[in-house]
N, C-alpha and C positions, 0 to 999 in steps of 0.2 A: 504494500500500500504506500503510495506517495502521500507524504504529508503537503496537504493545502496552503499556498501563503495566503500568508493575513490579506485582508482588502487594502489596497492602498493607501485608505485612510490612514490604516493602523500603523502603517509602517512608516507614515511621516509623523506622526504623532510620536511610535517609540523612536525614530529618527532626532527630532527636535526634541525629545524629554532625554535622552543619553549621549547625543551625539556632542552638546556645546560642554556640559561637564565634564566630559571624558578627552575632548581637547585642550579645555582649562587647568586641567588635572597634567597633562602633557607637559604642555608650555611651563606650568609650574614648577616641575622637574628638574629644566631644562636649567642647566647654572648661566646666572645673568649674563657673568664673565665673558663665558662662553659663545651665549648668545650676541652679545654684543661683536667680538671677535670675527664669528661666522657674517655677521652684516655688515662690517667693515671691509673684509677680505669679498665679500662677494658684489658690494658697492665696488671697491676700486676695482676690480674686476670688469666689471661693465663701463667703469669711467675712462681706464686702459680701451675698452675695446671703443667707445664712442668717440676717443683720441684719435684711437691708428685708422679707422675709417673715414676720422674725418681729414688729416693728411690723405689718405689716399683720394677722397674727393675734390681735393686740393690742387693733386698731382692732375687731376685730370681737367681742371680749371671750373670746375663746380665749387662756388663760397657758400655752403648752407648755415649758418649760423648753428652754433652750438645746440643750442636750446632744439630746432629741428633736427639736428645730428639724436639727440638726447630719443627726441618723440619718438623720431622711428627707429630706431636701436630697442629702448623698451617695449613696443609695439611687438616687434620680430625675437624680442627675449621671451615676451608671453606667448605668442603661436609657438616656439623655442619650446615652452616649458608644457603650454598643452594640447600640443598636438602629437599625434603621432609619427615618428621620426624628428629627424633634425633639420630636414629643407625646410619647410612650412614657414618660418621667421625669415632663410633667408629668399626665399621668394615674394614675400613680403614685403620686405626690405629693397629689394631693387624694381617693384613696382611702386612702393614709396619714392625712392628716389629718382624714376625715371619718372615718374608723374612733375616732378619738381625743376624741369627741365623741358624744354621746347624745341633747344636744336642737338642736344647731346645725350640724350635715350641709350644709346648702346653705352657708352663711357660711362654712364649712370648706371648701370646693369653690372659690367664688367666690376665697378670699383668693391659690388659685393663678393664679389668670386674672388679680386684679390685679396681683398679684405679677411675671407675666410681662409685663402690660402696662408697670407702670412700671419695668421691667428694657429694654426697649426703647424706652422712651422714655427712657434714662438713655444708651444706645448713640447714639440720634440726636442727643441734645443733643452728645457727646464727639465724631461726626462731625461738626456743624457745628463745633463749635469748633476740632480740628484743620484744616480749610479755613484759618483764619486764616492761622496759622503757615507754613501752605504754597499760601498766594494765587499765588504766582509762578508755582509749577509748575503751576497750575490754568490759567493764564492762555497759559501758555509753551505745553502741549500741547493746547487747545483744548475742555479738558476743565468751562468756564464755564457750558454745559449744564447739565452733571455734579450741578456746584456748586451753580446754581440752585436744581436740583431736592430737591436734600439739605435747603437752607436751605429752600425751600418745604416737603417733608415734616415737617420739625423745627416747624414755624410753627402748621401745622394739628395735629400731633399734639400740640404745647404747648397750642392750642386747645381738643383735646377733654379733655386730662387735664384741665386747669382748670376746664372747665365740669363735670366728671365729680367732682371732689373740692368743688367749690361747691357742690355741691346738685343741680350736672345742669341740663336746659334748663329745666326748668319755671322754676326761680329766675329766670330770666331771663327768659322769655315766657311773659306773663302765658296764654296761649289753650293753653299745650301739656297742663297735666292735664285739660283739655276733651279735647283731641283723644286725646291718650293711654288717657284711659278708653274709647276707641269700638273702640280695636285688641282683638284678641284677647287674653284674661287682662292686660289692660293696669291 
């Protein structure tokens, strides 16, 4: 026999009579300190990211003011936090920013995909470098793999942003706007 749920009524009724004191009870817990700390660290976190994207709109000759840098960054932090996956904010985010723009829509687009790029590439450098600190433990649980591979990801992705902020490959090999023009819309 399957047990019957309650009518809807019931279950927003024991929803609102358990649900607010059982998060109050939570939060209660939680040491101020602590809390405080986490709000700190996850503020300049977002303040960092409404920085480096707003340089990158910069680079591409778009001046949005802070404050609109701020809007749609948290805008694309909450599709971010409730949606499913991680695009959702920043798809968001570059039809915010191309709507704020009239001759430069792609360069507007583009600055969120750099923007995400070198937000991950900011993640792997801070991975590699926390290994340092905690070499032992790396070594102690067999996890030098791990390690490898980190410092290897970090190597090649320092690799392409530097080629990508030089100029790209052509800068570097002479044959590639040969080859590049043969590709489609190349």
């Amino acid at each position: 026999n399957k047990e019957q749920a309650p009518p809807r009524q019931e279950q927003w009724r024991y929803g609102w009579q358990y649900g607010p004191p059982a998060l109050w009870q939570t939060l209660r817990s939680v040491s101020p300190v602590a809390f405080g700390v986490s709000l700190a660290l996850m503020g300049g976190t977002l303040l960092l990211g409404m920085a480096r994207w707003r340089m990158v709109l910069r680079v591409q000759g778009l001046d949005l003011p802070f404050s609109r840098v701020a809007e749609i960054s948290l805008v694309a932090h909450f599709f971010n936090s409730f949606l499913l996956g991680t695009a959702g904010g920043d798809v968001m985010k570059a039809y915010c920013a191309a709507r704020e723009t009239h001759h430069q829509k792609t360069e507007a687009v583009v600055t969120v995909f750099v923007d995400r790029i070198l937000g991950l590439w900011a993640m792997l450098i801070f991975a590699t470098l926390m290994i340092l600190p905690n070499y032992a433990l790396f070594l102690q649980s067999g996890l030098r793999t791990s390690a490898a591979v980190i410092v290897a990801i970090t190597a090649v992705a320092s690799g392409f942003v530097f080629l990508a902020f030089r100029g790209g490959v052509s800068k570097q090999w002479s044959g590639a706007r040969t080859w590049l023009r043969r590709l489609p819309k190349g």
